[in-house]
KOLVOZA-429084 format. One record per residue (C-alpha): x, y, z; residue in three letters. Coordinates in Angstrom, 2 decimals. Layout:
# residues N
c1 X&c2 Y&c3 Z&residu ALA
...
# end
This chain:
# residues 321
c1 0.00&c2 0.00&c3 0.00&residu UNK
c1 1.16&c2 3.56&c3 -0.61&residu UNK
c1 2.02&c2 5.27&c3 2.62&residu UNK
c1 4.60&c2 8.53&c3 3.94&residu UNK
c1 6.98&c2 7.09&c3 6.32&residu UNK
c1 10.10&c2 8.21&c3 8.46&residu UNK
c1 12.67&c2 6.07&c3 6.51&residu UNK
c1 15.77&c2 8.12&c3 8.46&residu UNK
c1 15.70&c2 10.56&c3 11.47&residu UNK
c1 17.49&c2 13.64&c3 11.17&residu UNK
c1 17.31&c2 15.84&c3 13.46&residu UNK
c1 18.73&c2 19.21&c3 11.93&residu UNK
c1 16.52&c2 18.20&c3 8.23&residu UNK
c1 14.05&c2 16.09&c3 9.42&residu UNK
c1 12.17&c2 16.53&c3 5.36&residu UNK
c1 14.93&c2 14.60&c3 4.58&residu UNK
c1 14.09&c2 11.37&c3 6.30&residu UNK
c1 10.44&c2 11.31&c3 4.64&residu UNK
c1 9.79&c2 8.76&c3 1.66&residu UNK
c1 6.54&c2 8.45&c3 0.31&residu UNK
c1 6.18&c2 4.74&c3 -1.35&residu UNK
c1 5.52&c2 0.84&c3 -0.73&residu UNK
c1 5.00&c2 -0.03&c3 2.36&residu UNK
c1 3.60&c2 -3.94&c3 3.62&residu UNK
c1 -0.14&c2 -3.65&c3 4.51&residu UNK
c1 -1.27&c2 -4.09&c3 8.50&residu UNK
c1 -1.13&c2 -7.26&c3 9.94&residu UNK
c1 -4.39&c2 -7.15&c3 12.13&residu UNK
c1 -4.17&c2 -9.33&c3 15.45&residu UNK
c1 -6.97&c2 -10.11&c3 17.98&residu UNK
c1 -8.98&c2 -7.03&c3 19.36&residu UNK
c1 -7.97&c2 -4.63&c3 16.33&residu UNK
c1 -9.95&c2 -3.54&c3 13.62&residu UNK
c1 -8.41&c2 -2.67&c3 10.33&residu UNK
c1 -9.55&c2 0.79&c3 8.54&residu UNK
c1 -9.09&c2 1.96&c3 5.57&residu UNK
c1 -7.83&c2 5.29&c3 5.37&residu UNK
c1 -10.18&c2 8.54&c3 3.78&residu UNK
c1 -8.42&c2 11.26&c3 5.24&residu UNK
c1 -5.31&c2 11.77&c3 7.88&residu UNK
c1 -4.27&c2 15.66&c3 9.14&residu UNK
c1 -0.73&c2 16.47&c3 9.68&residu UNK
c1 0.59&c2 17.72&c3 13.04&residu UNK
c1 3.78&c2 19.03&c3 14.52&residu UNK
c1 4.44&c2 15.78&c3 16.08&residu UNK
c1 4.69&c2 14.32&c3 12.87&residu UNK
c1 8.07&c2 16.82&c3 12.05&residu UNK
c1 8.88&c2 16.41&c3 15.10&residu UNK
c1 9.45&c2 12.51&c3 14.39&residu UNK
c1 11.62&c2 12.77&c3 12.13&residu UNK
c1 13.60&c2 14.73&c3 14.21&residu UNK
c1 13.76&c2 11.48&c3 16.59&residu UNK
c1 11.70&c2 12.99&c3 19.14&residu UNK
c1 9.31&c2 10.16&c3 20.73&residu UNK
c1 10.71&c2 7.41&c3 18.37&residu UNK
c1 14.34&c2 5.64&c3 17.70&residu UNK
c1 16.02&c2 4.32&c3 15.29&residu UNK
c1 15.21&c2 0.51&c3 15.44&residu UNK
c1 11.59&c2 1.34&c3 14.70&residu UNK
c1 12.05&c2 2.65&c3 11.44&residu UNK
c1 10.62&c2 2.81&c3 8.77&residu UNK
c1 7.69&c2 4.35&c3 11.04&residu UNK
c1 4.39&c2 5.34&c3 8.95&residu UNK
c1 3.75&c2 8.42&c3 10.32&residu UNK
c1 1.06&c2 10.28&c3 11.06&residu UNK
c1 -1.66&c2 10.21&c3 14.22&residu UNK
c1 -5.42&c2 11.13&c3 13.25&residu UNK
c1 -7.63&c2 9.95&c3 10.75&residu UNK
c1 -11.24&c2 9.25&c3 9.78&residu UNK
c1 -12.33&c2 6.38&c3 7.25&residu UNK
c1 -14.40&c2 2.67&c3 6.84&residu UNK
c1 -14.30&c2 -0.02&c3 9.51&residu UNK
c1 -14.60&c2 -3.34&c3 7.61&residu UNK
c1 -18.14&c2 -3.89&c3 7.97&residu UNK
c1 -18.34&c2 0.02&c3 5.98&residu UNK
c1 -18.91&c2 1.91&c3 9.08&residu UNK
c1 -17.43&c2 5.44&c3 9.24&residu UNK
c1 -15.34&c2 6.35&c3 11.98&residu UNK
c1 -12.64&c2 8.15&c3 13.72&residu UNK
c1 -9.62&c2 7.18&c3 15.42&residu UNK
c1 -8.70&c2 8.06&c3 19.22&residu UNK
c1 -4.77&c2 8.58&c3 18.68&residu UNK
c1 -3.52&c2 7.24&c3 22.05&residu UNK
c1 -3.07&c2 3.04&c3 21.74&residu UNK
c1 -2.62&c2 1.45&c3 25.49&residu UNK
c1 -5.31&c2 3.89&c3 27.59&residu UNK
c1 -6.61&c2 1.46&c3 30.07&residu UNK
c1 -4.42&c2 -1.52&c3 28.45&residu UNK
c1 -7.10&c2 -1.96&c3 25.75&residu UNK
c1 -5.92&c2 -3.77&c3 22.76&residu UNK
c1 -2.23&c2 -4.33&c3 23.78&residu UNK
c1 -0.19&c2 -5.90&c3 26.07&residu UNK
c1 0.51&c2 -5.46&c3 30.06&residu UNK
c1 3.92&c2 -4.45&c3 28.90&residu UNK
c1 3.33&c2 -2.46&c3 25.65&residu UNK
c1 2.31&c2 0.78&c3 27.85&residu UNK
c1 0.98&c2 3.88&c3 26.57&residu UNK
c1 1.60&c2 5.36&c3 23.39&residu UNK
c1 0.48&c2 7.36&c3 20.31&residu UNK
c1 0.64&c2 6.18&c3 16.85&residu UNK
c1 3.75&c2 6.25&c3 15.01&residu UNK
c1 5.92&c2 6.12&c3 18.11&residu UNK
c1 5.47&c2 2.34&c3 18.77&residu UNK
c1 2.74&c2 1.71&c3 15.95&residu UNK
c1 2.25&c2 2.30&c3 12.27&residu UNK
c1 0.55&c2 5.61&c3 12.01&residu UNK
c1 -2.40&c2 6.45&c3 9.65&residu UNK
c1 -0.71&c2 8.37&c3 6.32&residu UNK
c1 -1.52&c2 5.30&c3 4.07&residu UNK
c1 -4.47&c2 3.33&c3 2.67&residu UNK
c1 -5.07&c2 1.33&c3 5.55&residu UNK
c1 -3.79&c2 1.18&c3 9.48&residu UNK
c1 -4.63&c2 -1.07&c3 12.13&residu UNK
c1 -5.61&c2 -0.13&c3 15.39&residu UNK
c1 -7.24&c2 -1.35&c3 18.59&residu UNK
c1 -10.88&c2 -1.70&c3 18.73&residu UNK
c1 -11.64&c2 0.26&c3 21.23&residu UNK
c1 -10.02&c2 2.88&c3 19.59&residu UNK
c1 -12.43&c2 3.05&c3 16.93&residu UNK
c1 -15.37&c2 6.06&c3 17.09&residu UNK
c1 -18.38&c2 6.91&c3 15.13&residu UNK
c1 -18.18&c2 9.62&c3 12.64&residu UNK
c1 -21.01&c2 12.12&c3 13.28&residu UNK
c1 -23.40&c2 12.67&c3 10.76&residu UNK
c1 -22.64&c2 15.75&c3 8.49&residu UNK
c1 -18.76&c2 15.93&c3 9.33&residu UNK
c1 -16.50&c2 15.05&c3 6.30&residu UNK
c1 -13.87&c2 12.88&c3 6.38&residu UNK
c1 -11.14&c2 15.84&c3 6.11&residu UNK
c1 -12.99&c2 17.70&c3 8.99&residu UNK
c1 -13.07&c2 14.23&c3 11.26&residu UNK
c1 -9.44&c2 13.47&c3 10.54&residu UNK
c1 -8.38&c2 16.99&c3 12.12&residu UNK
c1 -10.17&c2 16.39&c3 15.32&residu UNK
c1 -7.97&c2 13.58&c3 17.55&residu UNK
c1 -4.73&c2 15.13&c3 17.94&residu UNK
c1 -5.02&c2 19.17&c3 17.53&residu UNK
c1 -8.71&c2 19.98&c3 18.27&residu UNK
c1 -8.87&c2 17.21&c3 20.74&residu UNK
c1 -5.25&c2 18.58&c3 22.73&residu UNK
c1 -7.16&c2 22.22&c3 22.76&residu UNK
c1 -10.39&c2 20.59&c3 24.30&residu UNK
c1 -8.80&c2 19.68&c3 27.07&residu UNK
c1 -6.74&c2 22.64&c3 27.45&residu UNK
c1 -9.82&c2 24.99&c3 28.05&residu UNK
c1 -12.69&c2 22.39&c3 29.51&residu UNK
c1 -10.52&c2 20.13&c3 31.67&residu UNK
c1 -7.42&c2 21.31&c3 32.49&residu UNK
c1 -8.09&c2 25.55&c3 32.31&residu UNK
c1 -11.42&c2 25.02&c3 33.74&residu UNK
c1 -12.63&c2 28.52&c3 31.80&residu UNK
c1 -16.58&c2 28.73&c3 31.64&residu UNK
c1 -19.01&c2 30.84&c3 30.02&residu UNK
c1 -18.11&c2 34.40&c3 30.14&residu UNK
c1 -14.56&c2 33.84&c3 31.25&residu UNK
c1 -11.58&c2 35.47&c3 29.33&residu UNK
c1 -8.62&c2 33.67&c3 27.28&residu UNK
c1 -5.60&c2 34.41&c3 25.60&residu UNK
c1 -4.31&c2 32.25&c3 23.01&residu UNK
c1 -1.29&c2 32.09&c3 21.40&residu UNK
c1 0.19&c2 31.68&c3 18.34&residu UNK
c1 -3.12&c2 32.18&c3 16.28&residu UNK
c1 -2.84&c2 29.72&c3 13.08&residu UNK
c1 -1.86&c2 26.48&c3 14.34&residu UNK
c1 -3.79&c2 23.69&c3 14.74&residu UNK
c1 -3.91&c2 23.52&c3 18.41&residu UNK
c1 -4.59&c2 27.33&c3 18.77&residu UNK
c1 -6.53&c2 27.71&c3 15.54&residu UNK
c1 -9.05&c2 24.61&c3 17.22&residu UNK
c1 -8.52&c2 27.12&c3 20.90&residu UNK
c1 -10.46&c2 30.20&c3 19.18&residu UNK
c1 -13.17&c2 28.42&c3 17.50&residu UNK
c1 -13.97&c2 25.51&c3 20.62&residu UNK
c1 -13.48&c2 28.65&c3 22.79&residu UNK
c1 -15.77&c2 31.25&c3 21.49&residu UNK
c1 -18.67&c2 28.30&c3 20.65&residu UNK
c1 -18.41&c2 27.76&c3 24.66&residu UNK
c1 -19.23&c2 31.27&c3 25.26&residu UNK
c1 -15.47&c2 32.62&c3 26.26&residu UNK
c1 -14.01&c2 35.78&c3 25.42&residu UNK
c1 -11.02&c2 35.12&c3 23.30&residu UNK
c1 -7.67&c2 36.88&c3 22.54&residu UNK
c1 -5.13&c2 35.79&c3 20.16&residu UNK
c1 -1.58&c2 36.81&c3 19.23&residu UNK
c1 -0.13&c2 36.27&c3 15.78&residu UNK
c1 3.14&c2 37.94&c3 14.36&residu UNK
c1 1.40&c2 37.46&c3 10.95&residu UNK
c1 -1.05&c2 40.14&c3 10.02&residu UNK
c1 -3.23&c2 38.08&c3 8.06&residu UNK
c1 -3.45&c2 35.51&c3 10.91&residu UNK
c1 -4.72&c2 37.81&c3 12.90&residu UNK
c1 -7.28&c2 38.99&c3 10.78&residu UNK
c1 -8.33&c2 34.88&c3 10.35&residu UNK
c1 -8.41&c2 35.01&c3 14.28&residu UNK
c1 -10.94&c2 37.68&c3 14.50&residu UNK
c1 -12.84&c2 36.31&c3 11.88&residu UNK
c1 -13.16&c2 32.78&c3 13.79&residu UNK
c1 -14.38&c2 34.74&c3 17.12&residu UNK
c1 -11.34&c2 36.19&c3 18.81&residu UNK
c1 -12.77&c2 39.40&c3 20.29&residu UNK
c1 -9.23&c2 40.74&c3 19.41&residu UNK
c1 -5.86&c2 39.62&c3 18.19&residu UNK
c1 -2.58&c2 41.31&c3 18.61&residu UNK
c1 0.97&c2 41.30&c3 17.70&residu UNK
c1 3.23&c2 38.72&c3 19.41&residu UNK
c1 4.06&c2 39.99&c3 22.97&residu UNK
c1 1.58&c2 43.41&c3 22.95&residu UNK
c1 -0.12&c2 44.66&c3 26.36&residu UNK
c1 -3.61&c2 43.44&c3 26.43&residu UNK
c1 -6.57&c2 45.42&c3 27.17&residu UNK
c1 -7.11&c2 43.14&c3 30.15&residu UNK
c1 -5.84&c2 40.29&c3 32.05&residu UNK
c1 -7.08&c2 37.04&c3 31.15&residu UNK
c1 -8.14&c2 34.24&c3 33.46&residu UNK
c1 -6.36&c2 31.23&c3 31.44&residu UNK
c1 -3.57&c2 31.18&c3 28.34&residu UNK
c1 -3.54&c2 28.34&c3 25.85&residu UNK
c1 0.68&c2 28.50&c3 25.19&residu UNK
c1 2.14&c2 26.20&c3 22.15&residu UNK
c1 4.84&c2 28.04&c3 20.85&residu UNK
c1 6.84&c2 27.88&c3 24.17&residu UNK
c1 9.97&c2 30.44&c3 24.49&residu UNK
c1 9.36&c2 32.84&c3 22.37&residu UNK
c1 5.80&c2 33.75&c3 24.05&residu UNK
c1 6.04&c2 32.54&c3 27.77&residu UNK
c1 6.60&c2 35.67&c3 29.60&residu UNK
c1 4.13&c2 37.30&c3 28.02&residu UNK
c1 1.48&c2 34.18&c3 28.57&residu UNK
c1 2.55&c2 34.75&c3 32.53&residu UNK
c1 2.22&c2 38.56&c3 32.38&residu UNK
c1 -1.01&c2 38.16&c3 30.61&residu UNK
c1 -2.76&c2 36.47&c3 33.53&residu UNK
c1 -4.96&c2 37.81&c3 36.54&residu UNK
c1 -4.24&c2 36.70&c3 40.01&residu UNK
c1 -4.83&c2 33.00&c3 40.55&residu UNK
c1 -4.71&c2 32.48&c3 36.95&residu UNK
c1 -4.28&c2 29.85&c3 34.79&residu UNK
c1 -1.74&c2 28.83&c3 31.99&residu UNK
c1 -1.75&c2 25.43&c3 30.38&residu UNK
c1 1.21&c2 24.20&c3 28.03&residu UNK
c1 1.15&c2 21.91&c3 25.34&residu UNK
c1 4.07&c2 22.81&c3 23.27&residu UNK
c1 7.29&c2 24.50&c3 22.61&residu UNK
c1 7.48&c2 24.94&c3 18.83&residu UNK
c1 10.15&c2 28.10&c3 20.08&residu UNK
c1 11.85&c2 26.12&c3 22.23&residu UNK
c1 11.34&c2 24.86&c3 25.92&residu UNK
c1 13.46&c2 27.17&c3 27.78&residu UNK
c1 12.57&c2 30.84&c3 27.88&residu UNK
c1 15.12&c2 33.70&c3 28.95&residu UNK
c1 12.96&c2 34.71&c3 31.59&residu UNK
c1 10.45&c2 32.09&c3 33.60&residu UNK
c1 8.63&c2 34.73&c3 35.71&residu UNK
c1 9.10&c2 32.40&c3 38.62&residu UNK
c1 8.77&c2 35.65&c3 41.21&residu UNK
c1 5.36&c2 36.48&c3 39.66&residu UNK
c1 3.77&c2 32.79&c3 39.13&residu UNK
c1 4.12&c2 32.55&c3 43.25&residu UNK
c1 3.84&c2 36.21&c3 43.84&residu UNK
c1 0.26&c2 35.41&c3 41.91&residu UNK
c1 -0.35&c2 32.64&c3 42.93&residu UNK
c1 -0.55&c2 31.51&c3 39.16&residu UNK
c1 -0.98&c2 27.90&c3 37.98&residu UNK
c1 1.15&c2 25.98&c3 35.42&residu UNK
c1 -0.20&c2 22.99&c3 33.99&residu UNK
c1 0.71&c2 21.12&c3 31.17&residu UNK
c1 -1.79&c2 18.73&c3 29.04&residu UNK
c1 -1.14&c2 16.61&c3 26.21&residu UNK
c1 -3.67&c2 14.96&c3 24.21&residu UNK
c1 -6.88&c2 14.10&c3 25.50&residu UNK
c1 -8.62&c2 10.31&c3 26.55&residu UNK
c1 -11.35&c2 8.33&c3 24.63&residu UNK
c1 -14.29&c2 9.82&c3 26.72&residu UNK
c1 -13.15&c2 13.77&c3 26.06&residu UNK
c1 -12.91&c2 12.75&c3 21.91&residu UNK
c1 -16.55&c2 11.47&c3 22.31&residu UNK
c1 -17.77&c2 14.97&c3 24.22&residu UNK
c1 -15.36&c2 16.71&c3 21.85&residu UNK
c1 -17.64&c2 14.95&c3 18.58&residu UNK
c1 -20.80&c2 15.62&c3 20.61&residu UNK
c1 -19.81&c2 19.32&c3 20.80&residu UNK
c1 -19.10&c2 19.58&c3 17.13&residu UNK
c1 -22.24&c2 17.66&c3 16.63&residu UNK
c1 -24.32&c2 19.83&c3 18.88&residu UNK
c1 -22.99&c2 23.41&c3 17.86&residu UNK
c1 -22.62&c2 22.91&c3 14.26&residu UNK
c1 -18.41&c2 23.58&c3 14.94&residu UNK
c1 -16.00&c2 22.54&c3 12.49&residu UNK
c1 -12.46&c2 22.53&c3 12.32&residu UNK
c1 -10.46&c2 24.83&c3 10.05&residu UNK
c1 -8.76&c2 23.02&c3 7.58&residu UNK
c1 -5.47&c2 25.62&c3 5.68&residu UNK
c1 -5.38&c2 22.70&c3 2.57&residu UNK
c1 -6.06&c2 19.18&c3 1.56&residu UNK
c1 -3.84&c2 17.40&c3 -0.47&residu UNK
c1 -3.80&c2 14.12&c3 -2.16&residu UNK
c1 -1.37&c2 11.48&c3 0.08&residu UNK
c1 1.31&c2 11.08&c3 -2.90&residu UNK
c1 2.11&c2 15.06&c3 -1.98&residu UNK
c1 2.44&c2 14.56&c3 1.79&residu UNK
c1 5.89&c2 15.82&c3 0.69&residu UNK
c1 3.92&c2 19.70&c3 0.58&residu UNK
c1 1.97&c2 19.46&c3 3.60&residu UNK
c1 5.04&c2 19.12&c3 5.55&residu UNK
c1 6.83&c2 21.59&c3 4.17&residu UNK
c1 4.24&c2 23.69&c3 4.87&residu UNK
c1 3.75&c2 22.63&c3 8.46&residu UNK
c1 7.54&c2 23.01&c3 9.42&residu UNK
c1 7.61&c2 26.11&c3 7.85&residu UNK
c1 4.46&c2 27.14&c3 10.05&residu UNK
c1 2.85&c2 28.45&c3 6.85&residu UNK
c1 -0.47&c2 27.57&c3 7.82&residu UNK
c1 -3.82&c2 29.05&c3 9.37&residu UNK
c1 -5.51&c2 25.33&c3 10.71&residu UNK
c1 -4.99&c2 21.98&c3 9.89&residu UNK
c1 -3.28&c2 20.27&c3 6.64&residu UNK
c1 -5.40&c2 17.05&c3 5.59&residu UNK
c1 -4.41&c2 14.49&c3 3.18&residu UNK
c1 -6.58&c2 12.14&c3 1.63&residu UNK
c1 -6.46&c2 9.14&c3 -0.01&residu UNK
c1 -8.65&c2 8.80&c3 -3.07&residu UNK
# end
C-alpha cells in the first residue's frame, strides 16, 4: 500500500528522512480492527518525528502520522482516538501507553490497524477531512480549556500563536463555549483569520492586552512565555502543550507565578471519553475545524513543508482517493 513514512531521522533536516512509497499492509491481530484510510491531518508531532523525538532508530521505517477518519470493515465510518494502550485496551501489560507512530504504524496510508476500542463513530454531516483533524489538535485544545483551564461561560482567554492547529481549534472551541477570546499572531493576516473565527481581538506577538485574562492556551513555548505569565490575573491559569520556540525561555517569571499565585499545567492529548464529548460538541454546535489545505497522500511531501515552515492558518489534511 502507498504510505509517507520516516525512513531516516534527522534531526537538523528532518524533510529529509520522509519517503513516500511501498510499504507492507497491516497485519491485524486479535482485538484490532483494520480501517481503511479517507483522510489523515498532519501535526507538529509528525516533524517532530523525524527529528527522533518520541521514536528511535530501530523502529524505522515508522508510517507516520496520528489522526484519521475512514471505513471499519463492515463500511462503518469512523474516527480514530490517537492514544493506543489507555486502560491496556488492545495491547499488552507491557506495551504501555503510546500514540501512533511512536510504537505503531501511524495512519498516512491506505489502511492502518488499530485497537478496537479505539475506533469512534463519525457524526453525521462531518466530512472525512474535517473528522481526521479532530484527535490530535482539536482534541489537545479541548482539554486545554474544559478540563485542564477550567474557563466557563463568560470567562476570558488568551491564546497564542493564532494559526496552528492547536490554537486555531482554541479560538473556534473557545468562542462556541461562550469565552471571550484573545489571540496573538506575528502574521497580520493571521490575525485577521483570528478575529474572523471569534477572537474578540488579536494582537501582535508579545503586545499589552486590554485586560488580564483568566487562562492562556501557550504552544509556541519560548518565544511567548513571559508574556502568557504577564497576561494572567491573580490565581490564573496557563496550560502548556508545546514549545514549537523552544522549551526554555530567557525569563520564567518564577517571582510572579508565586507572587500570583498563578498555575502551570501542562496537558497533552486528551482520553477516549473527552474525543466522544469533543464529537458531541461539534455535533451539537454545528463547529468545524479549520482546515489551511487538503492534499492528495502522494504530496504529503507539501503538507510538511508547509507545516515546518508554520505556513499555515488550521490543519493540513491528506486524503487518499
Amino acid at each position: 500500500m502507498f504510505a509517507a513514512y520516516a525512513a531516516r531521522i534527522d534531526r537538523d533536516q528532518p524533510l529529509s528522512g520522509l519517503e513516500l512509497g511501498e510499504r507492507p499492509a497491516p497485519e491485524v491481530r486479535p482485538g484490532w480492527s483494520l480501517i481503511d484510510v479517507r483522510a489523515a491531518s498532519l501535526n507538529h508531532h509528525d516533524v517532530w518525528s523525524l527529528r527522533g523525538v518520541g521514536i528511535t532508530e530501530d523502529k524505522l521505517p515508522m508510517i507516520l502520522g496520528c489522526d484519521a477518519a475512514g471505513v471499519d470493515q463492515d463500511g462503518n465510518e469512523v474516527v480514530l482516538h490517537s492514544v493506543i494502550g489507555q486502560s491496556g485496551h488492545g495491547v499488552g501489560p507491557t506495551e504501555g501507553r503510546s500514540i501512533l507512530t511512536e510504537k505503531y504504524q501511524g495512519t498516512f496510508a491506505e489502511q492502518v490497524a488499530v485497537p478496537t476500542w479505539n475506533v469512534l463513530p463519525k457524526p453525521k454531516g462531518m466530512s472525512f477531512a474535517e473528522a481526521a483533524c479532530l484527535p490530535t489538535a482539536w482534541l489537545t485544545a479541548y482539554r486545554m480549556l474544559f478540563t485542564n483551564a477550567g474557563v466557563r461561560p463568560g470567562d476570558s482567554v488568551l491564546v497564542q500563536g493564532a494559526g496552528g492547529g492547536v490554537a486555531t481549534a482554541a479560538i473556534v472551541l473557545g468562542k462556541a463555549a461562550g469565552l471571550r477570546v484573545f489571540a496573538t499572531s506575528r502574521d497580520e493576516h493571521k490575525r485577521r483569520r483570528a478575529v474572523e473565527l471569534g477572537a474578540v481581538e488579536a494582537y501582535e506577538s508579545g503586545a499589552r492586552l486590554p485586560e488580564r485574562v483568566d487562562a492562556v492556551i501557550e504552544t509556541v513555548g519560548a518565544a511567548t512565555w513571559s508574556h502568557s505569565v504577564k497576561s494572567l490575573r491573580p490565581g490564573g491559569t496557563l496550560v502548556i502543550s508545546g514549545a514549537t520556540s523552544g522549551d526554555r525561555p530567557a525569563h520564567a517569571e518564577l517571582t510572579r507565578i508565586f507572587f500570583l499565585e498563578l498555575k502551570v499545567v501542562g496537558s497533552t492529548m486528551g482520553t477516549k471519553d473527552e474525543l466522544e464529548d469533543l464529537l458531541a460538541f461539534c455535533s451539537a454546535t454545528g463547529v468545524r475545524p479549520v482546515i489551511d489545505e487538503v492534499l492528495p497522500l502522494d504530496r504529503a511531501r507539501e503538507g510538511f513543508e508547509k507545516v515546518a515552515a508554520g505556513d499555515v492558518f488550521g490543519k493540513v489534511v491528506l486524503t487518499t482517493g
